[in-house]
Every structure is written in structure tokens, then in C-alpha cells.
C-alpha positions as CSV (number, residue, x, y, z in Angstrom):
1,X,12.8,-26.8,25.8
2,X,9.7,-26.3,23.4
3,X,9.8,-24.9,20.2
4,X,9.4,-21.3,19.8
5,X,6.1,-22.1,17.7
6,X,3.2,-24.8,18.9
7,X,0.1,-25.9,17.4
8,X,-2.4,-25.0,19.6
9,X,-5.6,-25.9,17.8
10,X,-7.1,-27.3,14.7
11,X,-7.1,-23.3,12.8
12,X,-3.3,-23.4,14.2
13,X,-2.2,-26.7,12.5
14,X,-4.6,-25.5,9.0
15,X,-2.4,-22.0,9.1
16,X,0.7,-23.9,9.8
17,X,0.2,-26.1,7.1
18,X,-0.7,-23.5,4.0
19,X,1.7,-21.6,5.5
20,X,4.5,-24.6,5.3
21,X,3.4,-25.4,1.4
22,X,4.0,-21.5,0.6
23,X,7.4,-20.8,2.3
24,X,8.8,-24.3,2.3
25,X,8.9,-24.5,6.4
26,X,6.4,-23.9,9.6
27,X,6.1,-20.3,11.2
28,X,9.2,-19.6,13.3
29,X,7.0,-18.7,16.2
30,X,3.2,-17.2,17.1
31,X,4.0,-13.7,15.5
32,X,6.2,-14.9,12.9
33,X,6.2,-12.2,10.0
34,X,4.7,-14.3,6.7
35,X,6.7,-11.6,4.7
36,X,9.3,-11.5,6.8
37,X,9.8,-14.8,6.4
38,X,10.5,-14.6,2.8
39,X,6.6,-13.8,1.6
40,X,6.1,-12.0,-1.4
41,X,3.1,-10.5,-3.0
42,X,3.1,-13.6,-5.4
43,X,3.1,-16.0,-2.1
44,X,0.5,-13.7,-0.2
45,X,-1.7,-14.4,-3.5
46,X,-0.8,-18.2,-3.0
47,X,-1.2,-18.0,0.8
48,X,-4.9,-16.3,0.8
49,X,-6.2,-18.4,-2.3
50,X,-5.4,-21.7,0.0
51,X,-6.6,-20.5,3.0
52,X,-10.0,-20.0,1.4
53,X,-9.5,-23.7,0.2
54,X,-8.7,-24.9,3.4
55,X,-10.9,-23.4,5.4
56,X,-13.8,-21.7,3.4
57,X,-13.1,-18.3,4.7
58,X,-11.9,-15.9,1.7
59,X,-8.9,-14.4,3.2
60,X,-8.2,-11.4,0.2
61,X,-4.2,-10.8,-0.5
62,X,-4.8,-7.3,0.7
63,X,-5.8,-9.2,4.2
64,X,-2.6,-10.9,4.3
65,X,-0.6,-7.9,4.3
66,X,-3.1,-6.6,6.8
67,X,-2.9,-9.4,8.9
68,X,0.7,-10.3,8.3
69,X,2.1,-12.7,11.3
70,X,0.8,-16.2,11.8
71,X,-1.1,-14.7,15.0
72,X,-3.0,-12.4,13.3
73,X,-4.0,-14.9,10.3
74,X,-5.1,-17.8,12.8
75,X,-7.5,-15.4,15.2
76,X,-9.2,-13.7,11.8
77,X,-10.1,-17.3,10.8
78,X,-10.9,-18.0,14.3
79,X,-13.4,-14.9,14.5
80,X,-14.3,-15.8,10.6
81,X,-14.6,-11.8,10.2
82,X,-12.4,-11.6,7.4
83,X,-13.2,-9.2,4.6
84,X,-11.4,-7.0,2.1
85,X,-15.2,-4.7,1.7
86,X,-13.7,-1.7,4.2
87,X,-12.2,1.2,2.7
88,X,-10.2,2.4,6.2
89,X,-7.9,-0.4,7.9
90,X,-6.1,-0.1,11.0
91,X,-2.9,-1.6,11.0
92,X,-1.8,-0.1,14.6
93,X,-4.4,1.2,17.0
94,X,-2.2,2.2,19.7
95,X,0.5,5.1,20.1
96,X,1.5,7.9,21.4
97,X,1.8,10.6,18.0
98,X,-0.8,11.9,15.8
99,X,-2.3,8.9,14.0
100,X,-1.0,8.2,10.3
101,X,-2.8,7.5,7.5
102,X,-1.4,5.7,4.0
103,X,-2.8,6.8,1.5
104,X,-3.3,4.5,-1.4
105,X,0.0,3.8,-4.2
106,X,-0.7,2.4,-7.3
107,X,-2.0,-1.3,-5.9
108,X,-4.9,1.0,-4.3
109,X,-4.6,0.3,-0.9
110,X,-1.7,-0.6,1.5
111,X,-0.4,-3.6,0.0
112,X,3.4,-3.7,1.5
113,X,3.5,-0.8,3.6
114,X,2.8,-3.1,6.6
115,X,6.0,-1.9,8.6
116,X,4.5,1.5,8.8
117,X,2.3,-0.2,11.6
118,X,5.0,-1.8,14.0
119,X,8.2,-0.5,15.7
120,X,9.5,2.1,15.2
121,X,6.3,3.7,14.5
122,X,4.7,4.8,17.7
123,X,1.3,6.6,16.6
124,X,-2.0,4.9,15.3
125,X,-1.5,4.0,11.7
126,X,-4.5,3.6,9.4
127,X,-4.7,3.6,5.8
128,X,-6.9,4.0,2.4
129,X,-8.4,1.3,0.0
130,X,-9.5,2.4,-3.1
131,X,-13.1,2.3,-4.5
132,X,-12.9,-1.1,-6.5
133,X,-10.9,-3.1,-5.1
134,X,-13.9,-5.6,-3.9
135,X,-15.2,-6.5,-7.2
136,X,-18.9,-5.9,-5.9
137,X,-18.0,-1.9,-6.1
138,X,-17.5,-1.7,-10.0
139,X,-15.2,-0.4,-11.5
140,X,-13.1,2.2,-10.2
141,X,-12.5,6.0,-11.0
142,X,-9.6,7.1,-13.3
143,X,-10.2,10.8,-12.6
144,X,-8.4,12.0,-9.9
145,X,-10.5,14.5,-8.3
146,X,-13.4,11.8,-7.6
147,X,-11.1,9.4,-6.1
148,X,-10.1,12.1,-3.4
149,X,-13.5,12.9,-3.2
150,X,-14.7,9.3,-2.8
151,X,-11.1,9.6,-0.1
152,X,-12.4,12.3,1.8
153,X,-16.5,10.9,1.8
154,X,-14.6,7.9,3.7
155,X,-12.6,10.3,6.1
156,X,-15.4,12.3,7.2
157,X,-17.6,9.5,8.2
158,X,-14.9,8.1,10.2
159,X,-14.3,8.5,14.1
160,X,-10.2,9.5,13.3
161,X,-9.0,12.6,14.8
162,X,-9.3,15.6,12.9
163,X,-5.5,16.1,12.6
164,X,-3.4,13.4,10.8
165,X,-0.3,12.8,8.6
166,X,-0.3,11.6,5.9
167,X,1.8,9.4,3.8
168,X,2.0,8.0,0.3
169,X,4.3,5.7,-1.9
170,X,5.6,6.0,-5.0
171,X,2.2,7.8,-7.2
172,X,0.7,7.4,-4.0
173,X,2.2,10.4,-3.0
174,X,-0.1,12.4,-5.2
175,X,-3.2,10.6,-4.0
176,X,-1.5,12.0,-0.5
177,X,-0.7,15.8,-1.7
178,X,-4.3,16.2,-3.1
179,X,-6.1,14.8,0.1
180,X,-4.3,16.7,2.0
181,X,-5.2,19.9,0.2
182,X,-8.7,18.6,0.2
183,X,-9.0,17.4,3.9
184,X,-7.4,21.3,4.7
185,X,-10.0,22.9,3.0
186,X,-12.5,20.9,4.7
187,X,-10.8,22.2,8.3
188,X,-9.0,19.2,9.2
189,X,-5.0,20.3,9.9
190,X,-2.4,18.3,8.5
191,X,0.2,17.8,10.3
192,X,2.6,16.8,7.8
193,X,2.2,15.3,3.9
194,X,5.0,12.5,3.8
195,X,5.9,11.8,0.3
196,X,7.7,8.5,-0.1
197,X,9.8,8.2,-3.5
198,X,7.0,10.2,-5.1
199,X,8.2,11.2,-8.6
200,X,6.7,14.1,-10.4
201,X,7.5,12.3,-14.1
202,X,3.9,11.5,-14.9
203,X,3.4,10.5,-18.8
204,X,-0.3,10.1,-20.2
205,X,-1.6,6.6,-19.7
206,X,-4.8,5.0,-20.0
207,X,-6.3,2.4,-17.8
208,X,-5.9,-0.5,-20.8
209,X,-2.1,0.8,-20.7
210,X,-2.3,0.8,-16.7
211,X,-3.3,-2.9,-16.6
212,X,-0.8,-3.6,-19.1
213,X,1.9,-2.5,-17.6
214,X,0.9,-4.1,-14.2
215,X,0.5,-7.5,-16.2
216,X,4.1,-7.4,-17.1
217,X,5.3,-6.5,-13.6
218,X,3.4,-9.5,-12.5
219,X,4.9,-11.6,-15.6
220,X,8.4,-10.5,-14.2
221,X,8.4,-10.7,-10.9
222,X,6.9,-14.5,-11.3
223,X,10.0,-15.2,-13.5
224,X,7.8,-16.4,-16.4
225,X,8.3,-15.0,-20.7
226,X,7.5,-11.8,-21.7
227,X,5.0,-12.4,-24.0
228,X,2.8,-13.9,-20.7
229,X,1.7,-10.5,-20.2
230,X,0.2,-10.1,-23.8
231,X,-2.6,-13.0,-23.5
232,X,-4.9,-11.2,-21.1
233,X,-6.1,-11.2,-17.5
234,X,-7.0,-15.0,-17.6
235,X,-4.1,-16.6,-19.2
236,X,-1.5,-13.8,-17.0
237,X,-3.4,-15.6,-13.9
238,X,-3.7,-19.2,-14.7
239,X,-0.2,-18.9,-15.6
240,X,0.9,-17.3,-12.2
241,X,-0.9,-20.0,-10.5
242,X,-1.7,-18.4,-7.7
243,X,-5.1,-19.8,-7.7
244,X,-6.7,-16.0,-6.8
245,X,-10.1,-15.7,-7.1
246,X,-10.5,-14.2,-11.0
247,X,-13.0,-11.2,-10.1
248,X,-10.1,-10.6,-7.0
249,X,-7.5,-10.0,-9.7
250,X,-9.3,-8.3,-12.4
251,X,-9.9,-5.9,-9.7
252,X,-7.2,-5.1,-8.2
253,X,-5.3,-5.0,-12.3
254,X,-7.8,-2.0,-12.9
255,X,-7.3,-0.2,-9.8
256,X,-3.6,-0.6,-10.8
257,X,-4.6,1.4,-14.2
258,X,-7.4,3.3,-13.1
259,X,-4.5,5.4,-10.4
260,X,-1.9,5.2,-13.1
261,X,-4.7,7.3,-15.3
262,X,-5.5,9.3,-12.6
263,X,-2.2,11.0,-12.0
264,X,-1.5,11.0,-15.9
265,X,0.2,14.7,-16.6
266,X,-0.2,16.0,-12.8
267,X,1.6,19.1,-11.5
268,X,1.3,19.9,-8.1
269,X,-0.8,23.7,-7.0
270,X,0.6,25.3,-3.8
271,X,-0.4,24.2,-0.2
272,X,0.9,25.7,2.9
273,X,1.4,22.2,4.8
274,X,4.6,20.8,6.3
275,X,5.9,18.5,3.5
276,X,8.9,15.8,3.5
277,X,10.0,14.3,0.9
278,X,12.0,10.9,1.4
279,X,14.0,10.3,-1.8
280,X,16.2,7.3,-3.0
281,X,18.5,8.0,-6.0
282,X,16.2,5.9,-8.3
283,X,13.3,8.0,-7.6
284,X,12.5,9.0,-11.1
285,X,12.1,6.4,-13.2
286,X,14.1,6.4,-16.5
287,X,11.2,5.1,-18.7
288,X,9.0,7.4,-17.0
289,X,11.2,10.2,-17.9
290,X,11.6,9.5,-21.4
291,X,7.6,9.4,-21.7
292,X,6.3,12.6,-20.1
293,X,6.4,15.5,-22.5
294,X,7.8,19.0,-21.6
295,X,10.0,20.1,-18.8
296,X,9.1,18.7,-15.1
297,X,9.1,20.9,-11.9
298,X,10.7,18.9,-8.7
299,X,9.0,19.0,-5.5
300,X,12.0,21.0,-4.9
301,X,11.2,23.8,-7.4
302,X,7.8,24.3,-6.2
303,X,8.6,27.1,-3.6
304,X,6.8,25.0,-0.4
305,X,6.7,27.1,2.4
306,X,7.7,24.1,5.0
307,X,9.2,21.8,2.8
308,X,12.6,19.3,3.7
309,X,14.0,16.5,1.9
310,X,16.1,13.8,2.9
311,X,17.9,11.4,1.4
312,X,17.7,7.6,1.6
313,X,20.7,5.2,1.3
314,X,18.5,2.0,-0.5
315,X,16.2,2.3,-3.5
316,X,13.0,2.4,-4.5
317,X,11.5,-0.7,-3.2
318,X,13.5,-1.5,-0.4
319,X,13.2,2.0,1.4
320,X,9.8,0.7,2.7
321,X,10.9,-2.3,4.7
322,X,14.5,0.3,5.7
323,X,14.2,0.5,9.4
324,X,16.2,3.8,9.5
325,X,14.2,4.9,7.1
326,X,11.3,4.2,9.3
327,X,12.9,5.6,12.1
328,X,13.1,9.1,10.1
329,X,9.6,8.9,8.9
330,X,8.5,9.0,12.9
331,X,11.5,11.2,13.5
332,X,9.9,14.2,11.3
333,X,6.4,13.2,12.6
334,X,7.4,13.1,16.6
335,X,9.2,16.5,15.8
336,X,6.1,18.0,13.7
337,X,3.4,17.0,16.3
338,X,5.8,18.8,19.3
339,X,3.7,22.2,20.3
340,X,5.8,25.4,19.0
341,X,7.6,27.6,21.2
């Protein structure tokens, strides 16, 4: 019997072997999962940056979790059509509901919400990059009205239908709440507004303080000291050794600090759309807490006219990769997009 996975060219043995030196073994199969398969946004940094070395194509991280199985890396090299410059990705063209569209969390784009684009999910699923991202835009916005204007600019020159949902992470749940209040105005109907583990405990940042704080998540996560994070952008990257592209990385640090300043002491203003909020228990983040002044209103407290919640049994970071999480997410959407009585 052969193995589940075989070489079948040259561009298959090149993924295969990056690939291999990231993970420590060969793709299971043709649409092996690279996250699946024990990826993490450290080793999708790793992955893309040898890619590029291998085969002179820059694969961007934020193409990795586009692209995400074996499969789908190997025919983007094939087609050497790989770019990070478009602001609306597809990550499922095909389904039966109204399409969805992510809407940026802090990273800017849709960096690990990749499951939202496969089973059980069974609607088109697009999402949102945010201005700056490709180091040839400059430097992005930290005022949160022009990045849903620069949102909607994108939106209106596209081809999508002019009913969505729409979903956000985390602070990207904001992004989503004010697009959608935006789009509505502009006489697009939203069908719901999905807010993912989206606390209202907002304390006053600046971008410096934005990018600081994303250098010591980084720091962390790479298991390396503390005091990593305090030598800058070039010694925080040479010392994750990812080999990223340092232009990539500076970018995507200030679009980290750029949203954080954006959503810096928001309070939500009524809208008359169906929201769903999807809540773990460590939704509100105790540091955050602590550093927003004066009292908070809940999504709860906000007297929504359609508004549910529902609780979710895992926290904050795995609720995203949950499948009966997921399968709720397309649950409310299959029951919202069902014609009235």
C-alpha cells in the first residue's frame, strides 16, 4: 500500500522538505493541515521565511495561514501568484449560507482564524487585512474611524453580496461592531455581527505601547527572557530566528499597535442588527481590567434589540480551533439567514 502522502514533483519534495525542518516529520498526506500538525504562528514565520529561501517566491506568514495544508502551499508556488498586497482573501468560496466575512483582530488580518473556512462552516468565508500590513502601504491608521472607512472603501469595490455576517475576534470584534454600523448605513443588511470573546475593557494605549506589548507576547510564546522584548524590533527578531523578512515584521508589530490604539477607551452606540456574542469565562482580561478607568458597560447592558449570548466551555485562544464552537457559529448564522414566518 502507498503512503498516504507522495512526492509528486520537484515543488512537492521543496514543500515537503521546509516543511520536514519545521515540524520535525513530512506532511501526513496532500491536505495535511501545517497547523494542524503542530504549526504555530512562530513556525508559520519559520515555514514562509524558508520557502522564500528555497524557492525565491516570498510566501508572507499571513499566506500560510491562508493557504494552510501542504496542497494549497505547493500549487501557490506552482502558480508563483503568491502575495500578501490584497486587502479581501477568500478562504472558502463555496457554500450554501450567506457569505462571512472576518474582520480583522489585533494581528490585522485573519491570522488563525483559518477553521472559520472549512467544515463545519458551509457559506463563503472571506475576510479583512488591514492597511499596512504590506510594508509598501506605510504605516497604518490608529484612528478607528479611518480604518473602517479604509474597511468599507475595500467592501464597496468588491463583487461580495450585499448581505454578509460578520465576525471578529477578541478587539476584532469592534473592528466588526463598527463596520457593521457603517456597511448598514451604506444599505448593505447585516445579517448578523458575531462577536468572538470581544471584551469591552479597553484601557488607553498608544501604538509604541501596542508594539510593546506584542513584542513581549512574541518573547513569550518563543520561550526566550523577558527582557528580549525591551531591545527593539531587530534584536526581538534576530532572537526569534524566524528569519522573517524585517520590513514583514515591523509591519505587522505596528498594525498590532496601531488596532490596539484604535479601540483605546471605546464604548459601543446602539445598532438594530442581530448580535451574538460567544463568550469564554476568560473573556475579560484581568490586566485589562485593572487599566481601563471608570465603570464598563457589557455587551449585555447595552439594551440590543436582537442580542444572545452563549457560553463557551474552552478559553480564550482555544475557542477558535473548538469545533462545537464552530458548529454554533454556523448554527446562529444557518438559523439567521432562514426567511421569517
Amino acid at each position: 500500500m502507498l503512503p498516504a502522502f507522495v512526492e509528486r514533483d520537484a515543488v512537492d519534495a521543496l514543500v515537503a522538505a521546509q516543511w520536514s525542518r519545521i515540524l520535525g516529520e513530512p506532511p501526513a498526506a496532500l491536505d495535511a493541515d501545517f497547523f494542524a500538525a503542530g504549526g504555530t504562528s512562530l513556525k508559520a514565520a519559520r515555514l514562509a521565511s524558508a520557502l522564500r529561501g528555497a524557492s525565491g517566491v516570498k510566501v508572507s506568514l499571513q499566506r500560510i495561514y491562508e493557504l494552510r495544508t501542504f496542497r494549497g502551499i505547493g500549487s501557490a508556488l506552482r502558480e508563483d501568484t503568491v502575495t500578501a498586497d490584497g486587502r479581501l482573501v477568500t478562504l472558502n468560496a463555496t457554500g450554501a449560507g450567506t457569505p462571512l466575512l472576518l474582520v480583522p483582530s489585533a494581528s490585522g488580518g485573519v491570522v488563525g482564524l483559518h477553521r472559520f473556512g472549512g467544515s463545519p462552516v458551509d457559506r463563503p468565508v472571506h475576510g479583512l487585512q488591514a492597511r499596512g500590513l504590506n510594508p509598501q502601504d506605510g504605516p497604518p491608521s490608529s484612528d478607528l474611524g479611518e480604518k473602517v472607512a479604509e474597511f468599507v472603501e475595500v467592501l464597496e469595490a468588491s463583487d461580495l453580496p450585499r448581505r454578509l455576517h460578520l465576525a471578529g475576534y477578541c478587539v476584532g470584534g469592534i473592528l466588526a461592531y463598527e463596520l457593521a454600523r457603517a456597511l448598514q448605513s451604506r444599505g448593505w443588511e447585516i445579517g448578523s455581527l458575531l462577536l468572538l470573546n470581544t471584551s469591552l475593557y479597553c484601557p488607553p494605549l498608544t501604538v509604541e505601547q501596542g508594539m510593546r506589548e506584542k513584542f513581549r507576547q512574541l518573547v513569550a510564546e518563543a520561550g526566550l527572557p523577558a527582557e528580549v522584548a525591551e531591545r527593539g524590533a531587530e534584536a526581538v527578531l534576530r532572537e526569534l530566528g524566524t528569519g522573517e523578512d524585517q520590513a514583514d515584521f515591523d509591519a505587522r508589530v505596528r498594525v498590532f499597535g496601531s488596532v490596539g490604539a484604535a479601540i483605546s477607551g471605546y464604548a459601543p452606540p446602539p445598532a438594530d442588527f442581530p448580535v451574538r456574542l460567544f463568550s469564554t469565562e476568560d473573556r475579560d482580561d484581568p490586566a485589562d481590567i485593572a487599566a481601563t478607568p471608570g465603570p464598563v458597560v457589557d455587551w449585555p447592558d447595552l439594551g440590543l434589540p436582537d442580542y444572545r449570548q452563549y457560553a463557551v466551555p474552552v478559553d480564550h485562544f482555544e475557542m477558535i480551533n473548538h469545533a462545537p464552537t464552530l458548529e454554533a457559529v454556523e448554527a446562529v448564522m444557518a438559523e439567521l439567514d432562514r426567511p421569517g414566518p
